[in-house]
C-alpha positions in Angstrom: 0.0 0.0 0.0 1.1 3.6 -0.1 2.1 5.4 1.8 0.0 8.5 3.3 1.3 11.7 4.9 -0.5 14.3 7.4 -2.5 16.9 5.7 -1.0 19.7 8.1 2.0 21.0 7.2 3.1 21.8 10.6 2.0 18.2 11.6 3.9 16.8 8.7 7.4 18.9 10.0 6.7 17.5 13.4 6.5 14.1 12.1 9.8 14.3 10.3 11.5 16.2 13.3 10.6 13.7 16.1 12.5 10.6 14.6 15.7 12.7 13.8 15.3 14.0 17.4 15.2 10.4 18.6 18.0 9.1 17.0 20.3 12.0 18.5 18.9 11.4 21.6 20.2 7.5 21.6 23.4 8.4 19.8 24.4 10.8 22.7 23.1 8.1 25.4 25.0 5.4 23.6 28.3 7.5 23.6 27.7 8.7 27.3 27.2 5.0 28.6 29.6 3.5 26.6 32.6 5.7 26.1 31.9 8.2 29.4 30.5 5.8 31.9 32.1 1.7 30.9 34.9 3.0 29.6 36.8 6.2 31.0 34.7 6.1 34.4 34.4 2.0 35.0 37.4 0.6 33.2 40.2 3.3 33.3 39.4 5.0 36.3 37.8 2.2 38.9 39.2 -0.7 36.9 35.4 -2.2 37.2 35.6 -4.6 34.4 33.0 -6.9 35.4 30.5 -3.6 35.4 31.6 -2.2 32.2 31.0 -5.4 30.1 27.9 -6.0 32.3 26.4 -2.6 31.5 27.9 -2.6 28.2 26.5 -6.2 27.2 22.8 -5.3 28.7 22.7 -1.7 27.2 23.8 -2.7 23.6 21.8 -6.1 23.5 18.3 -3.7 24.4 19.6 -1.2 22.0 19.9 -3.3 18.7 16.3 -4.8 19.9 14.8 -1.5 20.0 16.6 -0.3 17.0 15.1 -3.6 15.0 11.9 -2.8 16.2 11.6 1.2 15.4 12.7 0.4 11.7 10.3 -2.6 11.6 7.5 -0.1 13.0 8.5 3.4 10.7 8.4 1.0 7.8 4.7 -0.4 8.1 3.8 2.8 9.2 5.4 4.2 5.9 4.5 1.1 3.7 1.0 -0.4 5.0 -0.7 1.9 7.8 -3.6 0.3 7.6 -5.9 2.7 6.1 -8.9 2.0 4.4 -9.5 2.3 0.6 -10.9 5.9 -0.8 -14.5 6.2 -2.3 -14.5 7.2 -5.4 -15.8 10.5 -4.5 -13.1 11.2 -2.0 -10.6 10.4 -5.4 -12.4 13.2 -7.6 -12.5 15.7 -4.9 -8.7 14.7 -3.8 -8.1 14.8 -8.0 -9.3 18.1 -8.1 -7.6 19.6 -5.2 -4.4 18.1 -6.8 -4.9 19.9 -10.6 -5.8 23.3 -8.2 -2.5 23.4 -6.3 -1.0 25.8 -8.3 -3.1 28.5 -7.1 -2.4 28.9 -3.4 -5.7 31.1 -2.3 -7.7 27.8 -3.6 -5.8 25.3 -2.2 -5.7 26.7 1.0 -9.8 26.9 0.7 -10.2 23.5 -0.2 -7.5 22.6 2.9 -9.7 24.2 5.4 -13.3 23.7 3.3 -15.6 22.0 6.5 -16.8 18.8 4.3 -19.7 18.5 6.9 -21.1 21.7 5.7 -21.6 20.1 2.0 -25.0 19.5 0.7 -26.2 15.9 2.0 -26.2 14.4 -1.6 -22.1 15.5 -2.3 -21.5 13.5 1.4 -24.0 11.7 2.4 -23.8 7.8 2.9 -23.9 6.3 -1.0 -27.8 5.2 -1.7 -27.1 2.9 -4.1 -28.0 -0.7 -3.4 -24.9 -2.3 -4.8 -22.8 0.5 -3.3 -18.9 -0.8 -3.8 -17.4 -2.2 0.0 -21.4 -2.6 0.6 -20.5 -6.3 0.0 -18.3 -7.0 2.2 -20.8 -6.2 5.0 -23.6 -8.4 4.6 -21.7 -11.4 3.3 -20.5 -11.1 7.1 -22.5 -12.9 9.6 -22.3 -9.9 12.2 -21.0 -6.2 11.4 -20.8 -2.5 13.1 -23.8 -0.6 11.8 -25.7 2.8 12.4 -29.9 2.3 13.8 -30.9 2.2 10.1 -28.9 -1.7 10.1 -25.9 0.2 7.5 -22.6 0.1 8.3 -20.8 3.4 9.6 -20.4 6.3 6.4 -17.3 7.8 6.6 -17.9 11.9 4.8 -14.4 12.9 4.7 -13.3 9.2 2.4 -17.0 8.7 1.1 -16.4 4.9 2.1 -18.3 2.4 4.5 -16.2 2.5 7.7 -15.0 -1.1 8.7 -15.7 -2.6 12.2 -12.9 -0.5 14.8 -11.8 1.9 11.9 -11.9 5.6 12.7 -11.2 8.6 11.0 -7.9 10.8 11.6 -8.4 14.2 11.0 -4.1 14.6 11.0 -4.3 12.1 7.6 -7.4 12.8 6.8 -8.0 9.2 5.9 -10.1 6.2 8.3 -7.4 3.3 9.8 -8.2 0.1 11.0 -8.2 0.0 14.6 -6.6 3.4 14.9 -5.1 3.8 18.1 -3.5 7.4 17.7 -1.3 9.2 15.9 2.6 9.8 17.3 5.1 11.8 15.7 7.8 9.9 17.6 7.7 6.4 15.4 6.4 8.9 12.4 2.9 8.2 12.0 -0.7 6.1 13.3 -0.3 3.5 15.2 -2.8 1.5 14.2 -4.2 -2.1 13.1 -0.9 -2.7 11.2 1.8 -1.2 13.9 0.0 -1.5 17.3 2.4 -4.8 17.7 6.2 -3.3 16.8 4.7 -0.4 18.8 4.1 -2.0 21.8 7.6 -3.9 21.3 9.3 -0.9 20.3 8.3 0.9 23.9 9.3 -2.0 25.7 12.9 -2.7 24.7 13.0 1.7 24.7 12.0 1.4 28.6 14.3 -1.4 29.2 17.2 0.5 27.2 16.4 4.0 29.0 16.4 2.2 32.6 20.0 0.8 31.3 21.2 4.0 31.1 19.6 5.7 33.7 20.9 2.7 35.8 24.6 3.4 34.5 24.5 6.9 34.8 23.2 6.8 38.7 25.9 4.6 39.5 29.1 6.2 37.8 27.5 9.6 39.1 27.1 8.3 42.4 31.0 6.6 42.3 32.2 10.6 41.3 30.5 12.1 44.3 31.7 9.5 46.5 35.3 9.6 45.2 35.6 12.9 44.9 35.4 13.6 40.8 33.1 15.7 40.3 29.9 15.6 38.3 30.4 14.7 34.6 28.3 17.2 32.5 27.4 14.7 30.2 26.8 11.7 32.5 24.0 14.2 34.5 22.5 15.4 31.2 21.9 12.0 29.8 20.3 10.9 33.7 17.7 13.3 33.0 17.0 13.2 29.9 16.9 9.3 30.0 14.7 9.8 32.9 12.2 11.6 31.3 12.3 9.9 27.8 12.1 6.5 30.3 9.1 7.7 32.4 7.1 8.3 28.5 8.1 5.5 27.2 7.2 3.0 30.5 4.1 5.3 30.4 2.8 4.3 27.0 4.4 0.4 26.8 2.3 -0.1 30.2 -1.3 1.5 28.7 -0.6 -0.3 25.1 0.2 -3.6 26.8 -2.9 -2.8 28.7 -5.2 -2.3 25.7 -3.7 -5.5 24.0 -4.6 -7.6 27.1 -8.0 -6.0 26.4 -8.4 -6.0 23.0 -9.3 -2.3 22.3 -7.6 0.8 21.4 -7.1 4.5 22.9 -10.2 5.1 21.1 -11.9 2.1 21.9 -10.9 3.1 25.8 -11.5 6.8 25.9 -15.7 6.1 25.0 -16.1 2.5 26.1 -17.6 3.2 29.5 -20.4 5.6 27.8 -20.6 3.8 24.8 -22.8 1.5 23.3 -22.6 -0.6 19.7 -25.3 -1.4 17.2 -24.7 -4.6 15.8 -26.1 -6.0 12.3 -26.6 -9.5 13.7 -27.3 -12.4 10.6 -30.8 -13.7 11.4 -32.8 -16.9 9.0 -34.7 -14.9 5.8 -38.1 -13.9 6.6 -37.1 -13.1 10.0 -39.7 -10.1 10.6 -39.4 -7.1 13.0 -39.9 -7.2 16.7 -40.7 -5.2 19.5 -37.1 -6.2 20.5 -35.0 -5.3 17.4 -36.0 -4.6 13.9 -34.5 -6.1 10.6 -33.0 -5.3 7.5 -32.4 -7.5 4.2 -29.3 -6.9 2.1 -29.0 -6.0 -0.8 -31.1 -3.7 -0.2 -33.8 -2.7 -2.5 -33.3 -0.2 -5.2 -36.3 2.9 -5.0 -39.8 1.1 -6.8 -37.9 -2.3 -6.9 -40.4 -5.0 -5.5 -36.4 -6.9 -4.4 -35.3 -9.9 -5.1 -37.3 -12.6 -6.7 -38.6 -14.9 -4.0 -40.8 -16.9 -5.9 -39.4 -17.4 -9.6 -41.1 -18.1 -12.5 -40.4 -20.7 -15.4 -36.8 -21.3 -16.9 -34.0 -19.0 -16.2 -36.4 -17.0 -14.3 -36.9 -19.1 -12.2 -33.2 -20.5 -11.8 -32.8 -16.5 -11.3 -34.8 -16.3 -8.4 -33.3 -19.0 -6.6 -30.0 -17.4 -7.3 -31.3 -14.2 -5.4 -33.0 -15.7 -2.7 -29.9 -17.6 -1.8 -27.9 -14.3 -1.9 -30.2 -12.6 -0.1 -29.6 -11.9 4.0 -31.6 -10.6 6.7 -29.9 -9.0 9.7 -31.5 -7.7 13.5 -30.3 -4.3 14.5 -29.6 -4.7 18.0 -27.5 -3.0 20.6 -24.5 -4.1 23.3 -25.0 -3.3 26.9 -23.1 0.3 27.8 -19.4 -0.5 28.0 -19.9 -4.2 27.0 -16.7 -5.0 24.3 -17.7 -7.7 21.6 -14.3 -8.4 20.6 -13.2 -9.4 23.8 -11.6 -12.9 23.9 -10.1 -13.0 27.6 -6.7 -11.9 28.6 -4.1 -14.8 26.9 -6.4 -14.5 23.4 -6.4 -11.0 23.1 -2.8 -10.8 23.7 -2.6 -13.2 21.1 -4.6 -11.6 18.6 -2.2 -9.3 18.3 0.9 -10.1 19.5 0.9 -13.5 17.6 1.8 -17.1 18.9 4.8 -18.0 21.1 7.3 -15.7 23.3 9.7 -15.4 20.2 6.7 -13.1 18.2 6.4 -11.6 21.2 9.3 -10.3 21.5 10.7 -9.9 17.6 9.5 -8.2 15.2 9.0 -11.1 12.9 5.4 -11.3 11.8 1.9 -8.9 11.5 -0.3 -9.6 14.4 -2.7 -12.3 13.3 -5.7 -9.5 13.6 -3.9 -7.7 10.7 -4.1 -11.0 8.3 -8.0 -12.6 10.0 -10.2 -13.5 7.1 -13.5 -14.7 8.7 -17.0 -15.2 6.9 -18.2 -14.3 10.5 -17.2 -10.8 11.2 -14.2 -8.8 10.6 -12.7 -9.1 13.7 -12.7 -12.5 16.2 -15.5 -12.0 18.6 -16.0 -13.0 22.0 -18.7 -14.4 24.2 -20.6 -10.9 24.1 -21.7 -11.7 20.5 -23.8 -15.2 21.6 -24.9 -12.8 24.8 -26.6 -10.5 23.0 -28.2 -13.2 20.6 -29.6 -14.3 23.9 -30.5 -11.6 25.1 -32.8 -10.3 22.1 -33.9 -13.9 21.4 -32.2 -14.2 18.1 -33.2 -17.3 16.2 -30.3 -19.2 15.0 -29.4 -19.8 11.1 -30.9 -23.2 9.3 -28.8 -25.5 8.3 -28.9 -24.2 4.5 -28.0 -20.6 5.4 -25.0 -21.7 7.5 -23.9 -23.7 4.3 -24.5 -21.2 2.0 -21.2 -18.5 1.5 -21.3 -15.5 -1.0 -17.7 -16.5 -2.1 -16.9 -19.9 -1.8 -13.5 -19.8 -3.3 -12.7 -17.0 -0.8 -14.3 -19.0 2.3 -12.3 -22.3 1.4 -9.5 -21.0 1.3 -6.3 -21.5 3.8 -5.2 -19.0 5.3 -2.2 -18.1 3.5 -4.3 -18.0 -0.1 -6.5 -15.4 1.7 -4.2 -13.0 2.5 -2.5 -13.5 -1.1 -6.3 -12.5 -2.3 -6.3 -10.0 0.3 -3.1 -8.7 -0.6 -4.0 -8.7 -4.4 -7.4 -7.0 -3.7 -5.9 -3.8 -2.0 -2.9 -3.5 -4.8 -5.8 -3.3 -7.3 -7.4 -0.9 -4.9 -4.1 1.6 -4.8 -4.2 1.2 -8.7 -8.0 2.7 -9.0 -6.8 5.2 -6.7 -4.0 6.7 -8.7 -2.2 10.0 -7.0 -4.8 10.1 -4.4 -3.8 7.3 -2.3 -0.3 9.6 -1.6 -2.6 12.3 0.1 
């Protein structure tokens, strides 16, 4: 995928700052600890070899880690952030924008143009029944939907918003299970990243602790001795202790969210919060007092729908076609902070930290959420989904329906053939989309 750059240009200089920032930052701590502190302090002056290899074996062994990881992270963040694919009226209006650039009074209007305030038709969710993306919804069993039973309308990409995908206003594009955007790693943290983030955090806490570790003990040696305070040694003991403190801080909450299986954004509005689920119930399923109901695809305006009852022939072969394709779905709602993708601790962790302590702690493979290809839902959900069938009395698929599968060459696949189709489907994606996919 391409790559995708804030919109703000004061964001975008932030963004390119932070990384050089950091990279001084660890070159001047790897020259304090190393030549100042092991070398001239512990080995020439105290004749502390043990110490100096010690700190020296421990500091550089954290360091590589935490280098691996930062590259492993700025690349995906660069290469595949996760974002989700344009509508094609979010390409025209991004096309237009581009061919207007020369004139500076007119870009900067379109830059700061509120798309909210648009007439309904130019933003407004797309009407049309066999809406592209619209698909991908209702071949699911369960999917994230607005009261009317259609999934969530993004105005800004004029696209159908994926289960946990929010919009950032610094890209101006929707990402899969966004968690925020950081300047420091040089970009969102989301779906695709959330993993070498959380790893990249760690082995930075354990590396800053190293140092701050090193530095307390050669300062305290100086004082003790007699030296004197070395400039450097105190300036790096500070700064390490406030670069450690940050990055402790934010390994700690993302290691929280993992074990959870949400994200900042999932967090900051779970406890007031409440989802609308499109719940897959048997065809002819009609509304309730309890929930109401919703057939995809839906209907274009003075169609009668699909053909339930075919006539002779092809017509009639036709009609079975459609009924087979067609699916109903309750609209129903979670309890307020309930979390339908929640797995317990040790699966959520896994979800996206992968299998085994060795993806835990290398940055070897994409979190198996990134690559999960279900005909159930988008996302792995926990015992909250059969709860809330439950609750609302949900009668279960027939036999037929749980046989039947939109795309059976998709659904019987293995896993690694799906995410070669996946992986084919979103180059032909960043093909349709041309120059606006580098916006």
């Amino acid at each position: 995928m391409s790559s995708v750059r804030a919109r703000r240009s004061e964001t975008r200089w932030v963004t390119r700052f932070m990384p050089i920032l950091l990279a001084a930052v660890f070159g001047l701590a790897t020259y304090t600890t190393a030549k100042r502190v092991c070398v001239d302090h512990f080995l020439h002056r105290r004749q502390q070899t043990s110490a100096a290899i010690a700190i020296l074996v421990f500091y550089f062994v954290t360091f590589v880690l935490m280098v691996l990881t930062y590259i492993r992270l700025f690349l995906v963040i660069h290469q595949n952030p996760g974002v989700v694919a344009l509508g094609q009226r979010a390409i025209w209006r991004l096309e237009k924008e581009e061919k207007e650039k020369p004139s500076w009074r007119r870009h900067k209007h379109k830059q700061t143009d509120d798309i909210e305030a648009k007439p309904y038709s130019n933003v407004g969710p797309d009407e049309d029944p066999d809406s592209p993306g619209l698909e991908s919804f209702y071949s699911k069993d369960v999917f994230i939907c607005e009261p009317d039973g259609k999934p969530r309308w993004c105005l800004s990409c004029c696209t159908w918003k994926p289960d946990r995908a929010h919009h950032c206003s610094e890209i101006d594009r929707c990402v899969k299970k966004m968690d925020h955007y950081c300047p420091w790693v040089g970009g969102i943290v989301g779906e695709t990243s959330f993993k070498y983030f959380i790893q990249f955090t760690f082995y930075g806490s354990l590396c800053a602790i190293v140092v701050i570790t090193a530095c307390a003990l050669c300062t305290r040696q100086r004082i003790k001795a007699g030296y004197g305070l070395d400039g450097f040694v105190i300036a790096m003991l500070a700064l390490n202790g406030l670069l450690g403190f940050f990055a402790i801080a934010m390994f700690t909450t993302s290691t929280r969210y993992a074990f959870m299986n949400m994200t900042n954004i999932d967090y900051l509005k779970s406890k007031n919060f409440v989802h609308n689920l499109a719940i897959r119930v048997p065809r002819g399923t009609q509304s309730c007092e309890k929930y109401k109901v919703i057939t995809y695809p839906i209907s274009k305006p003075g169609d009668a729908g699909p053909q339930l009852f075919g006539e002779a022939g092809a017509r009639g072969a036709a009609s079975e076609r459609d009924m087979l394709a067609t699916r109903t779905f309750a609209i129903v709602k979670t309890e307020l902070g309930e979390n339908p993708w929640d797995l317990g601790f040790y699966r959520n962790w896994k979800s996206i930290m992968g299998n085994g302590l060795v993806n835990w702690l290398l940055p070897l493979k994409d979190s198996p959420c990134a690559t999960y290809e279900n005909n159930e839902s988008f996302y792995e959900m926990g015992p909250i989904y059969q709860s809330v069938r439950e609750r609302f009395g949900l009668p279960p698929l027939t036999d037929d329906e749980k046989g039947f599968t939109t795309s059976k060459t998709e659904a019987g696949a293995q896993p690694k053939e799906r995410k070669q189709v996946k992986k084919q489907e979103q180059g032909q994606q960043d093909q349709m989309h041309g120059p606006a996919a580098n916006l």
